[in-house]
N, C-alpha and C positions, 0 to 999 in steps of 0.2 A: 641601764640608765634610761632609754629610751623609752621601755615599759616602764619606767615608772612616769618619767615625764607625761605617756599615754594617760595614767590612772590620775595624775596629779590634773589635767586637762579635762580628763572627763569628770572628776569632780569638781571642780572649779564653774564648769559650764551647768552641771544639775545646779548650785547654789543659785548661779546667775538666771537663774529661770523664771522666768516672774510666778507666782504663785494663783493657781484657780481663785479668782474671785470669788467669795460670797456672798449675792445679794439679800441682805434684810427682807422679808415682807413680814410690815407690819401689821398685826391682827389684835382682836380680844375675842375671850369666851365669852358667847351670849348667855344672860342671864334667863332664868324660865324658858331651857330650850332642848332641856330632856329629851333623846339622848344623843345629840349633837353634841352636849356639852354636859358632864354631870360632876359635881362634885364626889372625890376622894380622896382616901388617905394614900400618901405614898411614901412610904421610908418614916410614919408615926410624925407625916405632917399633912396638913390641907394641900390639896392638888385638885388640878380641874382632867379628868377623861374624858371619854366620849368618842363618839364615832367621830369629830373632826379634828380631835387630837391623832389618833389613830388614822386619819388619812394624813394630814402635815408630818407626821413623822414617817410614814412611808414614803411620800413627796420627797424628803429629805434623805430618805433613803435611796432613792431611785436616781436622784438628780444631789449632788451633794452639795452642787454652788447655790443653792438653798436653803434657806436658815429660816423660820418662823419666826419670830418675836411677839409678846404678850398673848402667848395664846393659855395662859396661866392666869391671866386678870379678868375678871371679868367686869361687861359694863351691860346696861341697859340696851335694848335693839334702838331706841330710837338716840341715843349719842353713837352706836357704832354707824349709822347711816350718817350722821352729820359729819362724823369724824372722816368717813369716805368721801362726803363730797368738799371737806377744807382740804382732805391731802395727809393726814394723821392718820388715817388708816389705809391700809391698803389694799385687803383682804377680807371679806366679812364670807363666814364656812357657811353652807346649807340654805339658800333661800331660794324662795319660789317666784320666776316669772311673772310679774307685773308690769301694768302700765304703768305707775308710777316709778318704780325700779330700773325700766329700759329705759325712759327718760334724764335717769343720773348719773347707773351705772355702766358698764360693760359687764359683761356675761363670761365667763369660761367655757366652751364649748360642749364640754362632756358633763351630764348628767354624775354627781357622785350618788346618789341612792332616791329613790321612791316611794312616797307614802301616801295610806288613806289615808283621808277625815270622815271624821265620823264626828256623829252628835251623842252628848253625855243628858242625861236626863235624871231627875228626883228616881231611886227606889220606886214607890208606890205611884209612876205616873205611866199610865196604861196606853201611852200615845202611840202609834204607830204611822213611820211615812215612811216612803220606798223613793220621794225624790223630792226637787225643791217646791215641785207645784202641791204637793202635799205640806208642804210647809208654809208657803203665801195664804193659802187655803184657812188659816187658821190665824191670820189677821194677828191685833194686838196680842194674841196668845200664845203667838209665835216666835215671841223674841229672841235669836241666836245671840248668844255671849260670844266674842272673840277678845284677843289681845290686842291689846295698841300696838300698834307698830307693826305687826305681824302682814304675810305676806298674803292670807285667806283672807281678811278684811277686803281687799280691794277685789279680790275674785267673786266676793258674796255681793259686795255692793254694784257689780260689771251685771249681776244675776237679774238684778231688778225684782222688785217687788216685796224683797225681806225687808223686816224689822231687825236692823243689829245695835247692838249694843257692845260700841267695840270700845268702854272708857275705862276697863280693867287694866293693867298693866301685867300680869303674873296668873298662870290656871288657879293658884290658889284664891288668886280675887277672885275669880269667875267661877270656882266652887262653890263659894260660901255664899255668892250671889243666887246662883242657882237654889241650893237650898234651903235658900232667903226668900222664894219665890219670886225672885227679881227678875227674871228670864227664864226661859219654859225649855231651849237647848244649849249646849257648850260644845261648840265647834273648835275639836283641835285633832292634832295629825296623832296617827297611828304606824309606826311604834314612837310614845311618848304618853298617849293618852292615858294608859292605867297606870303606867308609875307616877303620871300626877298625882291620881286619884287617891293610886295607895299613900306618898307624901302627905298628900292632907288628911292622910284616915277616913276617907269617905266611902271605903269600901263597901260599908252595907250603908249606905246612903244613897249613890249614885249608881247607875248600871251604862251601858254605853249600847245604843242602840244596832241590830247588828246590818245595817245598812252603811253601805259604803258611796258617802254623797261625793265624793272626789279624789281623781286620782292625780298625783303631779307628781313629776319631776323636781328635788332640789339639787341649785347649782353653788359654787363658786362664783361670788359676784367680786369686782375691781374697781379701785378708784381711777376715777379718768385721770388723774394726775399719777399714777403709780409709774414707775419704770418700764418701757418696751418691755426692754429684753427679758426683765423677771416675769412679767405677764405671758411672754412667749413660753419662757420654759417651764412657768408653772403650770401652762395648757397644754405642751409636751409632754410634761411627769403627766398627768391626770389621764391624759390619753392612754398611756404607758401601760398603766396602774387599772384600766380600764379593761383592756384588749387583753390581758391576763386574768382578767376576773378579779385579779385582788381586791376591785372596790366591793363589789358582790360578795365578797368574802367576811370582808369587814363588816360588812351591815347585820348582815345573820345573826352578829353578836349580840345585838340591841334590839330586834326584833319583840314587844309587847307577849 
C-alpha cells in the first residue's frame, strides 16, 4: 500500500509540474534572397528552405522552448524591416551590419555565415577592376545595380564616390536592367549570385567578375520590442550551434 501511495505521489507531482514554455519568435522568408531563403517542394507542396530555415530548425533543436513561426511566408525585405521596428516581427535571418540597421535593430552576437560580392557584368563586356577605385574611375559608366532594401546599398553608398542605382526590388530586375544597358555592374553576395543568374537564364548573357569587392559577415537581427528572454536564448542556441561548427556545416550546402 505504501508503494503504491509512493507511485500514485510521484505521479500526481510529474502532472503538477508546470510545462517548459515555448516562446514564439516571429519571422518571414525573405523574398529574392537565394540561399537564405529558396523556394521548394516538400511532401508535392510549395515550401520555402534555405540555409535560415535550416539554422531555425536546428535553433529549435538545440534549444526546444523555441519555436519559429512564419518562416514559411514570405514578404518583401523592406515590410520585414517595418514589421521589426512596429513589433510584428521579431526575427529577420541573414543581414549585414549597417548604420542604418544598428540604428533600429539589435544584432545577435554570432556571425551565422559569410559571403563575397562580387559584380555580375553583360557576356561581351571586357571591363576589368580589382577594387572600387577602379570603379569611381569610370564615372557615369559605372553604375552598380543593387536591391532596395538590401544591406550592400548602404555599405556602397558609406564608399563614396559610386554611381548606384539601388531602385530594383528583386536580382531579376537588376538582370534584365543590366542587359538593358541600364547599368554597367550588379552588385550581389556570393553564394547566391549564380543561382540568380541561372533563375533568370542569363547564363550566356552575364558572367560574374572574379574579383571579390567585399567580405561580410551575415547576422540574426531583433526587434527592440521582441521578448528578453527569447532574444537571450536564441543568442544562446546560435552560440551553441556555433562553437560546434554546425553553422559552418550548414552553409557548405549552399555554397554557389
Amino acid at each position: 500500500m505504501n508503494i503504491m501511495r509512493s507511485l500514485v505521489g510521484a505521479l500526481l507531482l510529474l502532472l503538477l509540474q508546470p510545462a517548459v514554455a515555448v516562446g514564439e519568435i516571429r519571422t518571414a522568408a525573405q523574398e529574392s534572397s537565394e540561399p537564405k531563403f529558396v523556394p521548394i517542394v516538400k511532401d508535392g507542396k510549395a515550401a520555402v528552405g534555405g540555409i535560415c530555415v535550416d539554422i531555425m530548425r536546428a535553433v529549435e533543436r538545440v534549444d526546444p522552448s523555441i519555436r519559429f513561426v512564419g518562416d514559411q511566408s514570405w514578404q518583401p525585405r523592406l515590410r520585414l524591416e517595418a514589421g521589426a521596428v512596429a513589433g510584428s516581427i521579431d526575427v529577420i535571418c541573414g543581414s549585414l551590419r549597417s548604420r542604418d540597421r544598428l540604428a533600429r535593430f539589435d544584432f545577435i552576437e554570432t556571425p551565422i555565415f559569410s559571403v563575397d560580392y562580387m559584380l555580375a557584368v553583360r557576356a561581351d563586356d571586357p571591363v576589368r577592376v580589382e577594387n572600387w577605385d577602379d570603379v569611381r574611375k569610370l564615372g557615369n559608366d559605372g553604375v552598380i545595380l543593387a536591391i532596395q532594401g538590401f544591406g550592400v546599398v548602404d555599405i556602397l553608398q558609406q564608399a563614396g564616390g559610386l554611381k548606384i542605382d539601388a531602385s530594383a526590388n528583386s536580382a531579376k530586375s537588376n538582370l534584365d536592367k543590366l542587359f538593358a544597358r541600364r547599368g554597367r555592374f550588379f552588385c550581389h553576395r556570393s553564394p547566391g549570385m549564380m543561382s540568380e543568374i541561372r533563375h533568370a537564364g542569363m547564363t550566356e548573357k552575364v558572367k560574374v567578375l572574379p574579383t571579390v569587392m567585399l567580405k561580410e559577415n551575415f547576422y540574426m537581427i531583433t526587434s527592440r520590442k521582441m521578448a528578453p528572454d527569447d532574444a537571450r536564448k536564441l543568442s544562446a542556441a546560435l552560440a551553441l550551434l556555433s562553437s560546434k561548427g554546425e553553422l559552418g556545416a550548414m552553409f557548405q550546402k549552399y555554397r554557389d
